[in-house]
N, C-alpha and C positions, 0 to 999 in steps of 0.2 A: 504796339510793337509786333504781334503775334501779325494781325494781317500785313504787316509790310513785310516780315517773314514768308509771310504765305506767299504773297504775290511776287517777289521778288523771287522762289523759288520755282513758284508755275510759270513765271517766263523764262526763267534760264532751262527750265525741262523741257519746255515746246522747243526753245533754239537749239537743245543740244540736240532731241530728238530728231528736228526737222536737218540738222548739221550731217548725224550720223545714217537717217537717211538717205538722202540725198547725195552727201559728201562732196558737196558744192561748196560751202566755205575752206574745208580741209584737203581737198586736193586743189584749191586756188591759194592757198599758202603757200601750201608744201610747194608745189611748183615756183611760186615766185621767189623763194625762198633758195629752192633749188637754181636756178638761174640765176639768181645774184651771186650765190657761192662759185658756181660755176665758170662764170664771166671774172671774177674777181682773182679765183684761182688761175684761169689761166693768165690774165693781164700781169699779176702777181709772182708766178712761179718764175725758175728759172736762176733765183738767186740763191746759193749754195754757198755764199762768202758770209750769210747773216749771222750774227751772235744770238746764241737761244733769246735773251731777251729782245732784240728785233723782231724773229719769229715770233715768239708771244703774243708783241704790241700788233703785229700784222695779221695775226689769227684774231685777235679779239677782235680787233676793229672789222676787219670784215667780218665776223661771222655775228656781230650787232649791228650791222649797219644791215644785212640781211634778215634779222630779227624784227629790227625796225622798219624796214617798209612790210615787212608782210603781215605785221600788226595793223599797218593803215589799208592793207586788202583786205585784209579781213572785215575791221571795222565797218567799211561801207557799206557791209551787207548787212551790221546790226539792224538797223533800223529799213533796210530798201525791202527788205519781204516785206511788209506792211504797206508800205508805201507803196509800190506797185502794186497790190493786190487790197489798193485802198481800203484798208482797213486800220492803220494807225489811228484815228480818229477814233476809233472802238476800242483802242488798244489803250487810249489815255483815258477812258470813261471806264476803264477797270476799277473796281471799288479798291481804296486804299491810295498809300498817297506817291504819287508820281516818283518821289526820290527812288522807292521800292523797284521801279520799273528800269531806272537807270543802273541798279545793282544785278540787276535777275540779265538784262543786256551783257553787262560786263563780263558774268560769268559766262554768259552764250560764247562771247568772244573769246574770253581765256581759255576754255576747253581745247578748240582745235587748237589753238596755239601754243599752250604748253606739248599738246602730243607730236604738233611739228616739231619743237624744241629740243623734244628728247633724242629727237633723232638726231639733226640738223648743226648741234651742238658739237655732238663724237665726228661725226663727219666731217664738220668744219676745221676741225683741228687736226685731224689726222691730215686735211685734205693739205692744208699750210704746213705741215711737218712741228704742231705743237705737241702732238701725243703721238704715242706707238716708236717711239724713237730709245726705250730704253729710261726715259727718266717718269718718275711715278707720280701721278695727276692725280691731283687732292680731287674727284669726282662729286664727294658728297658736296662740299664746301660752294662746286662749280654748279651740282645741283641747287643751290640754295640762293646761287647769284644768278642764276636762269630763271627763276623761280619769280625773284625780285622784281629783274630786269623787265620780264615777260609782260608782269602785274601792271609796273609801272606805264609800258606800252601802251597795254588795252587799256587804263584807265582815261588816259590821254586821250585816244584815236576815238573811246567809243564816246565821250560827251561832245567831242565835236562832231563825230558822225551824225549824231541827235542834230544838230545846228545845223549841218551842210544838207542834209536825207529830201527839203522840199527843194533844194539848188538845183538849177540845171548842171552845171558846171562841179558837181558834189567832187566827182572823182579828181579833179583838180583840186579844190580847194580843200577837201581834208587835209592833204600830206601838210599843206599852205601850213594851216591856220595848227595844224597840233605839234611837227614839229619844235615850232622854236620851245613850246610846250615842256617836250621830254628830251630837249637838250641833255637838260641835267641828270638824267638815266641814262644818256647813250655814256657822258662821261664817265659816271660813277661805274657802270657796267664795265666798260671799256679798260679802266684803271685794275678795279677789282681784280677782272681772269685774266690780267697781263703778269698781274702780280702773282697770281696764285699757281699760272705754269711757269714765271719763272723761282719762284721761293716758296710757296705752298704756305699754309695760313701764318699770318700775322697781325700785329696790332693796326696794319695801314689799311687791311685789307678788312679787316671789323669795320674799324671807322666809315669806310667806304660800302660796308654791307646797312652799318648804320642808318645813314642817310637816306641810302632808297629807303631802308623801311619806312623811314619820315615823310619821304617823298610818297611813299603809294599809299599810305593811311592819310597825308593832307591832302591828296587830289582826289582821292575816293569821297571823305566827307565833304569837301568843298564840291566836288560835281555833282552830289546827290544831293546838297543842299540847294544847287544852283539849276539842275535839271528841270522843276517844276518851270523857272521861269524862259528856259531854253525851251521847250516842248508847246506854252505855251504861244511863245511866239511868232 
């Protein structure tokens, strides 16, 4: 246990390093991120006749459907710094056992992307006229469904990023192959902070924090167990 500990920690330290850095993963977020909000808001605004709960439902959804592809930008790059600077082949001959390597990934990925989140999140809602209007945003609550949400993202994005990383075609065929994957996060997400800006917590909105958790704890152990044979192949 201790060395998959270990190893699973010195690889998310080298990515987050190499992230903060750099800040090549986290300013190709944040921008895609920003651009989606962007395009969405302006296609979007304009309607002034909405009931808060329409505004809600059109705040959530865009600002997870922006969540959601910039967890699959990011993903790309778990695994392609190796890969181009051929060295994954060394990377998988790290002593300890390969699951370790797909958790220390994950957390590479999660870093930028809850820090885009934090931002990305007040923005988006302000930006759709969900918050700053007078009525008062259960924040912690939406902290906790970002948090979920986020998780469930990267868990998706990065074990198939691991499967796409020798593809020519990677950058296409991630979005492919992980959405239909975290379907069930965009909805659960989407339901959640529609609920929560418009009625703030309740038992629907538990229920629905519920399940991601179920969701991001069975695709974490299910890709970590299934990663050894992903990697090898």
């Amino acid at each position: 246990m201790r060395p998959a500990l270990r190893l699973a920690w010195a690889v998310a330290a080298k990515d987050l390093r190499v992230a903060g850095r750099t800040r090549e993963s986290l300013l190709a977020t944040a921008f895609f991120a920003g651009l989606v909000l962007l395009i969405l808001g302006l296609a979007l605004s304009g309607n002034e006749a909405r009931t808060p709960t329409q505004t809600a439902a059109v705040a959530s959804g865009a600002l997870w459907t922006a969540l959601a592809l910039s967890a699959a930008v990011g993903a790309q790059r778990a695994f392609a710094q190796e890969q181009e600077a051929g060295a994954l082949e060394q990377l998988l001959l790290l002593p300890g056992p390969h699951g370790a390597l797909y958790v220390g990934k994950l957390l590479g990925v999660l870093g930028p992307l809850l820090l885009v989140s934090a931002v990305a999140v007040p923005v988006g809602l302000i930006l759709f006229g969900a918050a700053g209007t007078g009525r008062p945003v259960p924040w912690l609550a939406l902290a906790l469904t970002t948090v979920l949400g986020v998780t469930g993202f990267a868990a998706g994005t990065t074990f198939y990023g691991s499967i796409t990383v020798s593809l020519r075609a990677r950058e296409a065929l991630l979005p492919a192959l992980a959405f239909p994957i975290v379907v069930p996060v965009v909805i659960a997400t989407v339901k959640a902070t529609s609920l929560l800006l418009t009625g703030g917590w309740s038992p629907e909105v538990g229920t629905w924090l519920s399940f991601l958790t179920a969701f991001d704890v069975g695709t974490v152990v299910l890709a970590t167990l299934l990663f050894p044979f992903a990697a090898e192949g």
